[in-house]
C-alpha positions as CSV (number, residue, x, y, z in Angstrom):
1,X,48.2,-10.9,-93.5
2,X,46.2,-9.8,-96.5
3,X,48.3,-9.8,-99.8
4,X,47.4,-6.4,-102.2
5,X,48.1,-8.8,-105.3
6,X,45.9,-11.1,-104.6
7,X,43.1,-9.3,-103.3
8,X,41.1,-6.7,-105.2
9,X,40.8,-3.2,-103.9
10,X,37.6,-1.8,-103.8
11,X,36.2,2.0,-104.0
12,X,35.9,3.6,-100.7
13,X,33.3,6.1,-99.5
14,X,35.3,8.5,-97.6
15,X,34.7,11.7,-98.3
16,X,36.5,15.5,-97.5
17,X,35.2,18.7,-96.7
18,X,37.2,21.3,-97.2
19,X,36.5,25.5,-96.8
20,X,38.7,27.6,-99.0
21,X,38.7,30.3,-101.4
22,X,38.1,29.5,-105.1
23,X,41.3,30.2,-106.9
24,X,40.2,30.0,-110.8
25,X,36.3,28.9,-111.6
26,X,35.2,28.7,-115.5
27,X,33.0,26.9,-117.6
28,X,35.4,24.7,-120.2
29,X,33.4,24.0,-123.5
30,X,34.5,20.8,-125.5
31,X,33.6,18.4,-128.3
32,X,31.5,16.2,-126.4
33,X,30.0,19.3,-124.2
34,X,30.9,21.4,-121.6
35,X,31.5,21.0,-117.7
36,X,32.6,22.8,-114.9
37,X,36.4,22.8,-113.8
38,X,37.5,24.7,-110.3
39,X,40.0,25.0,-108.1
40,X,39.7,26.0,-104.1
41,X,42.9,27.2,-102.7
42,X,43.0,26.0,-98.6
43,X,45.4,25.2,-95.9
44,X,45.6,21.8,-94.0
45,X,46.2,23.7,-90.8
46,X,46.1,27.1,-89.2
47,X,48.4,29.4,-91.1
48,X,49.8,25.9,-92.9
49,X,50.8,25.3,-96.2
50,X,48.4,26.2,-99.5
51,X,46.6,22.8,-101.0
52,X,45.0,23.6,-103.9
53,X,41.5,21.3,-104.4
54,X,40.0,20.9,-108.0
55,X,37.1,19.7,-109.1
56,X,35.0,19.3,-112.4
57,X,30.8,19.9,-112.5
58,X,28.5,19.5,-115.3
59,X,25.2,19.5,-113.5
60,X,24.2,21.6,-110.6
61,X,27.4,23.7,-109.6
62,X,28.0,24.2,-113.3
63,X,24.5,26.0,-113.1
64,X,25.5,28.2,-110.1
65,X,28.6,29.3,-111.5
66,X,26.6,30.2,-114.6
67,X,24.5,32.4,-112.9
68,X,27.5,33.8,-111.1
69,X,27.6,31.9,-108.2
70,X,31.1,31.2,-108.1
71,X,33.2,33.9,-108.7
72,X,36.7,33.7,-108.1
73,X,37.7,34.8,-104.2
74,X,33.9,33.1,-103.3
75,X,35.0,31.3,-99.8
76,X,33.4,27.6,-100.5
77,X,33.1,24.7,-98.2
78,X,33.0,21.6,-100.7
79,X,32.6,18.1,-100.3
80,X,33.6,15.1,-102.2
81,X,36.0,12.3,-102.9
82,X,39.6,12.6,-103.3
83,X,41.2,10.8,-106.5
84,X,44.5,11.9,-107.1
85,X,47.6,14.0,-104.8
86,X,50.3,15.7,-107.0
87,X,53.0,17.5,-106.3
88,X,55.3,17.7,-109.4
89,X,54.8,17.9,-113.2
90,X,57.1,17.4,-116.0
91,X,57.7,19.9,-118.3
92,X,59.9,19.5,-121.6
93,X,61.6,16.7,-119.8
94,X,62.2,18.6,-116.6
95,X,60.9,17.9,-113.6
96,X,58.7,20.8,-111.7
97,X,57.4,21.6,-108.3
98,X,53.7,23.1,-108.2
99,X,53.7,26.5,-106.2
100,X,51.5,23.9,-104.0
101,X,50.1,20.7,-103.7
102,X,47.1,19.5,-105.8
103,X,44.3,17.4,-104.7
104,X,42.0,16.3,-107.5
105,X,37.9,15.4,-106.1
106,X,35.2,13.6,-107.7
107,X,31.5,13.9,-106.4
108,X,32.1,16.8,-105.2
109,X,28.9,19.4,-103.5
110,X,28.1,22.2,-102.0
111,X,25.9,21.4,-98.7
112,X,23.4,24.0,-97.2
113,X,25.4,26.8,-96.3
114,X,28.9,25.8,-97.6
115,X,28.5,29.2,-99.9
116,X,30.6,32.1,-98.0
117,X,30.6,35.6,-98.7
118,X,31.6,37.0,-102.3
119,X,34.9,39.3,-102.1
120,X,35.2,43.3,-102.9
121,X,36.3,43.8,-106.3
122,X,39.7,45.5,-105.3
123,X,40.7,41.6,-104.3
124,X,44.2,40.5,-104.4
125,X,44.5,37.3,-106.6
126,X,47.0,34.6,-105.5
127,X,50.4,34.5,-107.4
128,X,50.7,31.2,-109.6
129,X,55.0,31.1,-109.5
130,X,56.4,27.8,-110.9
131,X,59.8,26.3,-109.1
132,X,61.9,24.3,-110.8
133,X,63.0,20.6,-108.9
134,X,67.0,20.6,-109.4
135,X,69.2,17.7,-108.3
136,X,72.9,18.4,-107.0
137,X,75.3,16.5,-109.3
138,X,78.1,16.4,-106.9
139,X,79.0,18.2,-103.6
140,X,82.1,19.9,-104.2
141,X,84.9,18.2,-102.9
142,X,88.5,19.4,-101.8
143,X,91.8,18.2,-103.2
144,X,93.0,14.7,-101.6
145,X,96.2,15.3,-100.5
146,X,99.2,13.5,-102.3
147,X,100.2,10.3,-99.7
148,X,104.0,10.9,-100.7
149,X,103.9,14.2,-99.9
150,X,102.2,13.8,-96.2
151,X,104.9,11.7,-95.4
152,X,107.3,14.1,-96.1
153,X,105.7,16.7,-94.2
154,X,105.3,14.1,-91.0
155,X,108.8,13.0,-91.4
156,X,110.5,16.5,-91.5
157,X,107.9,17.6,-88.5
158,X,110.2,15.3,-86.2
C-alpha cells in the first residue's frame, strides 16, 4: 500500500474535452501584459446540471478572440487540463453557492473543427443568480412534557 506522505505526486496528462457555449470571453489587460480569460458554460450529461469551464489564453486563442473569433454564445469544443473544481466562495465572511460548478483548465486548445456556429444577435444570455449556503441552527423542537404532571394524568386515567 502506497503512503501519499511519503511519496511524491507527480503531474498527470489527462486531458478533457468539453463542447459548450462560451458564457463571458474578454481580453483582461494587466501590469505585466494582457491574456485571455473565458468561460464555456456545459452539462456533464444530457439535459444535466450547468458546469461552467474557464480558461486563460495569451497566445493563439487570445488572437482569435481578437479578431472576433470568440464571441459570447460561440458553441466551442475545448481541450485541456483540469486544475481546480469549486463550488462555493466566501463572501464578507459568508459562505456562497455558485449558480454552478466551476472547473478551472490549463493548456487548454481548440482542435480542428472544435469552432461551432456563432449565435443570432437576438440571443438570450444565461442568468448569473448567486445563492446563499445557510446552515439550520436548531430544528424546532416541542415542549418536553413535565414528568410530574404525566403521572398525574396516567394515575387519574385509572
Amino acid at each position: 500500500m502506497a503512503d501519499t506522505q511519503t511519496y511524491t505526486n507527480y503531474a498527470q496528462f489527462n486531458t478533457v474535452s468539453v463542447t459548450g457555449r462560451i458564457f463571458h470571453s474578454e481580453v483582461v489587460e494587466t501590469k505585466n501584459g494582457k491574456f485571455l480569460s473565458v468561460s464555456v458554460i456545459s452539462t456533464l450529461s444530457k439535459d444535466g446540471q450547468e458546469v461552467e469551464f474557464t480558461f486563460t489564453n495569451s497566445n493563439g486563442l487570445m488572437v482569435l478572440a481578437g479578431k472576433g473569433g470568440l464571441p459570447n454564445g460561440r458553441i466551442v469544443t475545448v481541450t485541456g487540463h483540469i486544475t481546480t473544481c469549486s463550488e462555493t466562495y466566501e463572501k464578507n465572511g459568508e459562505t456562497l453557492l455558485l449558480k454552478r460548478p466551476k472547473i478551472h483548465m490549463t493548456g487548454v486548445q481548440i482542435l480542428d473543427g472544435g469552432l461551432g456556429p456563432i449565435p443570432n444577435e437576438g440571443g438570450n444570455a444565461a442568468a448569473n443568480n448567486v445563492r446563499k449556503v445557510s446552515t439550520v441552527k436548531s430544528a424546532p423542537v416541542d415542549k418536553t412534557p413535565d414528568v410530574a404532571e404525566m403521572e398525574e394524568a396516567l394515575m387519574s386515567s385509572y
